[in-house]
C-alpha positions as CSV (number, residue, x, y, z in Angstrom):
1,X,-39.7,-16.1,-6.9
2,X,-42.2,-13.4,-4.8
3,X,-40.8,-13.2,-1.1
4,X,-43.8,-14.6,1.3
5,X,-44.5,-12.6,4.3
6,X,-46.4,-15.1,7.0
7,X,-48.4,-13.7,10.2
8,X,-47.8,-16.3,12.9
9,X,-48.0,-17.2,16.0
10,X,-51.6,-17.7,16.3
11,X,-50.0,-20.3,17.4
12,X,-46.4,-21.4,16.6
13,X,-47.1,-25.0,16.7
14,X,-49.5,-24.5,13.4
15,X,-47.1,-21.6,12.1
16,X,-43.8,-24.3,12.4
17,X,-46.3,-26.2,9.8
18,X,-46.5,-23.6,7.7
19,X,-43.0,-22.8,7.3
20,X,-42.7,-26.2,6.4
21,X,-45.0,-27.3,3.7
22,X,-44.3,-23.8,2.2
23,X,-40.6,-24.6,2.0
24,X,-41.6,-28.0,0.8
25,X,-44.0,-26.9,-2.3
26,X,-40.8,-25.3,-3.1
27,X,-38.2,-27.6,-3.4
28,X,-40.7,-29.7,-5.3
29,X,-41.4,-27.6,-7.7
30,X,-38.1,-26.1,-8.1
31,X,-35.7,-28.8,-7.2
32,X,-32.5,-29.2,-6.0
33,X,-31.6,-27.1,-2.4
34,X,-34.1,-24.2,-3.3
35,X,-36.4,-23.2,-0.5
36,X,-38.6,-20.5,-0.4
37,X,-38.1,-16.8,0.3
38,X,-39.6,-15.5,3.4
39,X,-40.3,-13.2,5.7
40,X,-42.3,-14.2,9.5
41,X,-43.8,-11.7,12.5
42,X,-44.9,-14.0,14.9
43,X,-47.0,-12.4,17.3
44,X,-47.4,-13.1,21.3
45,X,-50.5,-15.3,21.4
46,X,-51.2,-14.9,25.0
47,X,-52.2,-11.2,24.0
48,X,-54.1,-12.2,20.8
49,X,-56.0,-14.7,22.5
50,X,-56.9,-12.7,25.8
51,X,-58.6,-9.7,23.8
52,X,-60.5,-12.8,21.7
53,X,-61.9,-14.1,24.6
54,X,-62.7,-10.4,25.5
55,X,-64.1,-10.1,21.9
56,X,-62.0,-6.6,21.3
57,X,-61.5,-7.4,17.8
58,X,-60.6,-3.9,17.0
59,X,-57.2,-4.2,19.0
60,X,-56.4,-7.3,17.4
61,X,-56.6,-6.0,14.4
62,X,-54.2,-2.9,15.3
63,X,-51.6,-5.7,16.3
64,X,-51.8,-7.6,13.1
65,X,-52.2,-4.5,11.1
66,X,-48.8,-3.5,12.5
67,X,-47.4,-7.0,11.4
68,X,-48.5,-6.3,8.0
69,X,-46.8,-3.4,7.7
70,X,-43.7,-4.8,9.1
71,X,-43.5,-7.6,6.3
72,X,-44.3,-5.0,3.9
73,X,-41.5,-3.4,4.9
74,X,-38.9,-6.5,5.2
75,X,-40.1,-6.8,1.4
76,X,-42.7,-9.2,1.4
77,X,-44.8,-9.4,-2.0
78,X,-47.9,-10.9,-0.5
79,X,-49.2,-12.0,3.2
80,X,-50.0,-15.2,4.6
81,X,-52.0,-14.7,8.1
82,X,-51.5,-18.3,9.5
83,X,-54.5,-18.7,11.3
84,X,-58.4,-19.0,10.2
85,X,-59.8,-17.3,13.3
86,X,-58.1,-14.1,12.5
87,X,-59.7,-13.3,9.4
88,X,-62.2,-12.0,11.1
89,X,-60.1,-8.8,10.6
90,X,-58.5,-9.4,7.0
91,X,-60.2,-6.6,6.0
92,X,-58.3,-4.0,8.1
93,X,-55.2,-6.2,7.8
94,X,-55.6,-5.4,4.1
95,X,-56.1,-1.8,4.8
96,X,-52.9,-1.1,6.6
97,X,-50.5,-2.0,3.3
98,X,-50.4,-1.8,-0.5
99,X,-49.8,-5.6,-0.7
100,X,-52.4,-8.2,-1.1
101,X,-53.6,-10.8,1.4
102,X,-54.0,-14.5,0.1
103,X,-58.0,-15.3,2.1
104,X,-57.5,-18.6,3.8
105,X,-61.6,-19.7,3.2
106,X,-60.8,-18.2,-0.8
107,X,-58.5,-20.9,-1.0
108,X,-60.4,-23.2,0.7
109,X,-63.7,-22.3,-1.0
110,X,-61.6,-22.8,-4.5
111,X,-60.5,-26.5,-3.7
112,X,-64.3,-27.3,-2.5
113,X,-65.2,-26.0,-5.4
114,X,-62.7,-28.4,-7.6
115,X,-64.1,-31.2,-5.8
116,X,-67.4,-30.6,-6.5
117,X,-68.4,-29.9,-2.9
118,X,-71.6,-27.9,-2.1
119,X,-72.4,-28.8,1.6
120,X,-69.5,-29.1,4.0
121,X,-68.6,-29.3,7.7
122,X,-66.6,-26.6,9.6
123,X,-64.4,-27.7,12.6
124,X,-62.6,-24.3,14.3
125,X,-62.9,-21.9,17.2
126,X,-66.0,-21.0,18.3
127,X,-65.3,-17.7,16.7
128,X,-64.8,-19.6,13.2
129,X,-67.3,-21.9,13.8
130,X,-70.2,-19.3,14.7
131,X,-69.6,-16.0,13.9
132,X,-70.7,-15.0,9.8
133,X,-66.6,-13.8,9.2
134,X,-65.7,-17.5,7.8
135,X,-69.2,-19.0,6.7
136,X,-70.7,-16.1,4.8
137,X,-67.6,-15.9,2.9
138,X,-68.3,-19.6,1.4
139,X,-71.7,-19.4,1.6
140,X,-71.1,-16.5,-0.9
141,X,-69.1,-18.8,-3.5
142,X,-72.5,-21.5,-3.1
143,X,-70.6,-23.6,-0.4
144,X,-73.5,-24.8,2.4
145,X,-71.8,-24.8,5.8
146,X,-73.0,-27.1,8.8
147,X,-71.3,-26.9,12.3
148,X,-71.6,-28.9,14.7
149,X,-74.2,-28.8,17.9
150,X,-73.3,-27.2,20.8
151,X,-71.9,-29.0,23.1
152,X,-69.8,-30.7,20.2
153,X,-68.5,-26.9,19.5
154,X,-67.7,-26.3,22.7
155,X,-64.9,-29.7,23.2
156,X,-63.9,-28.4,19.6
157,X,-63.1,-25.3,21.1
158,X,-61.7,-26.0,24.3
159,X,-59.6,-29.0,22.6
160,X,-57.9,-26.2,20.4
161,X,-57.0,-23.5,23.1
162,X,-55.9,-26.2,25.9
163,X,-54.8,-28.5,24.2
164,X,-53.1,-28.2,20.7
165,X,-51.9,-24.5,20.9
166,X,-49.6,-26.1,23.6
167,X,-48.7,-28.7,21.6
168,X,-50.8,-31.6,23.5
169,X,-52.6,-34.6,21.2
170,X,-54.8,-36.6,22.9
171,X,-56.2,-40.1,22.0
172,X,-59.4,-39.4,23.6
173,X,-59.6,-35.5,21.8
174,X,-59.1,-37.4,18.4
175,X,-61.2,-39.7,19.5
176,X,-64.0,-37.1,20.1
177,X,-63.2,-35.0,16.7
178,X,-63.6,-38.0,14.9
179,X,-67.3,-38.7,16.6
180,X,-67.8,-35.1,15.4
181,X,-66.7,-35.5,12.2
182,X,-69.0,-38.1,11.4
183,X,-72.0,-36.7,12.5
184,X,-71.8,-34.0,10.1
185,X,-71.4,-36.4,7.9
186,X,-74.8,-38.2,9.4
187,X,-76.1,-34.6,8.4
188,X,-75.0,-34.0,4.7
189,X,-72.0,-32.9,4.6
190,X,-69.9,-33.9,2.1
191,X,-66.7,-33.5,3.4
192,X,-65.3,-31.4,7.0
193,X,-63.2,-28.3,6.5
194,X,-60.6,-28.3,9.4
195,X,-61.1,-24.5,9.8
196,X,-58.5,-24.1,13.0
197,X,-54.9,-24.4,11.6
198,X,-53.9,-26.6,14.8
199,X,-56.2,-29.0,14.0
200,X,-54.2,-31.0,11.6
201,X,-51.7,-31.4,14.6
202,X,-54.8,-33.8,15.6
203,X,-56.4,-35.1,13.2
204,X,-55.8,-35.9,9.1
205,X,-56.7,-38.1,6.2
206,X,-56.1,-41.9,7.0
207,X,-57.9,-41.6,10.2
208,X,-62.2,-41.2,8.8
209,X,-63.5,-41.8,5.4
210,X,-64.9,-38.8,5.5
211,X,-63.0,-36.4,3.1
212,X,-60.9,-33.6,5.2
213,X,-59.9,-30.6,4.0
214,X,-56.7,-28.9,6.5
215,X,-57.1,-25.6,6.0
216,X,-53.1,-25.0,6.6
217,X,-52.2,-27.1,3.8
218,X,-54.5,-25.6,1.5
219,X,-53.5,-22.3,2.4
220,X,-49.8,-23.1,2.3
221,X,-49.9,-24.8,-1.1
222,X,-51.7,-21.6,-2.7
223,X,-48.7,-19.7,-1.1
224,X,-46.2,-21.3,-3.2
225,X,-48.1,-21.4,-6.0
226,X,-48.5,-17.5,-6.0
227,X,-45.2,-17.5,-5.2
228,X,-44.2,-19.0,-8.1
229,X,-46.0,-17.3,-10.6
230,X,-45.2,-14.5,-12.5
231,X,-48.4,-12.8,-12.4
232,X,-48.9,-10.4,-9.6
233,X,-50.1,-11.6,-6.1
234,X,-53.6,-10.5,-6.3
């Protein structure tokens, strides 16, 4: 079994979900009391999210590099960044070690692909939702990606930063995501990508017929699969 090295903290309450469905994809597969090996840095996301807001991606990026190279280090075969927003600087992430970073919208792009889906809604951060980081990277595999309107992106937004990163679900927040969800629906989409890692703290399956896919499970499900494999994490 490959060791698993995870960037969290972007936030903990997503990261504690992580930890868990990877640990569960093991015992699964494996049986018995195995669990999976693993190796966290969970950063400070007070920090990480002020120099968002600021938009200085570039020291963001030296923070998580430095991560990287920590679980490199501790022995880690392959990286995990637990969060969608921060792919916006995978590619220096990647730069800073020798080991390879499992793309949370590759793994999500594969399983749309499976499905047969070629338009899809995205639900995230602003950043996720609007900047070409996350989008042009399915929109490159042939996946067309709606978001919602404005004023629908910003209660996405603001629902993610003040309420779930502290660990706060709301009736009238799900309530509101749902209304969203369904209006990309209205537009064509054939199912909504919960692109924000928290958002499955709000949101999931059994409550719209619209088909959801939560980015953290997918992510954490190719995890264990990789890990699991005797091919090289690549």
């Amino acid at each position: 079994m490959k060791t698993i090295g995870l960037i969290g903290g972007m936030s903990w309450e997503s990261s504690q979900t992580y930890y868990r469905l990877i640990n569960q994809g093991v015992r699964d597969a494996l049986g018995g009391l195995h669990s999976a090996r693993l190796v966290m840095y969970s950063v400070d996301f007070a920090e990480i999210e002020t120099l968002q807001h600021q938009g200085d991606w570039e020291a963001t990026a030296t923070i998580l590099a430095k991560a990287a190279r920590a679980l490199e280090a501790a022995g880690a075969d392959f990286m995990v960044l637990c969060t969608n927003t921060m792919h916006k600087v995978a590619e220096q992430i990647e730069q800073a070690v020798s080991i390879p970073l499992l793309h949370i919208a590759d793994a999500t792009a594969s399983v749309l692909k499976s499905a047969g889906v070629t338009s899809v809604g995205l639900l995230g951060t602003r950043f996720t939702m609007e900047q070409a980081f996350y989008r042009d990277r399915l929109e490159q595999q042939g996946i067309r990606v709606l978001i919602p309107e404005e004023s629908q992106r910003e209660r996405v937004h603001r629902v993610i930063y003040d309420e779930l990163c502290l660990g706060q679900i709301r009736d009238d927040s799900r309530k509101a995501y749902l209304d969203i969800v369904a209006s990309l629906a209205e537009r064509g989409a054939q199912g909504v990508i919960l692109g924000c890692t928290e958002i499955g703290l709000l949101i999931q399956a059994a409550d719209t017929e619209v088909a959801l896919y939560d980015t953290t499970r997918i992510h954490a499900e190719q995890a264990v699969r990789v890990a699991l494999t005797d091919k090289p994490a690549d």
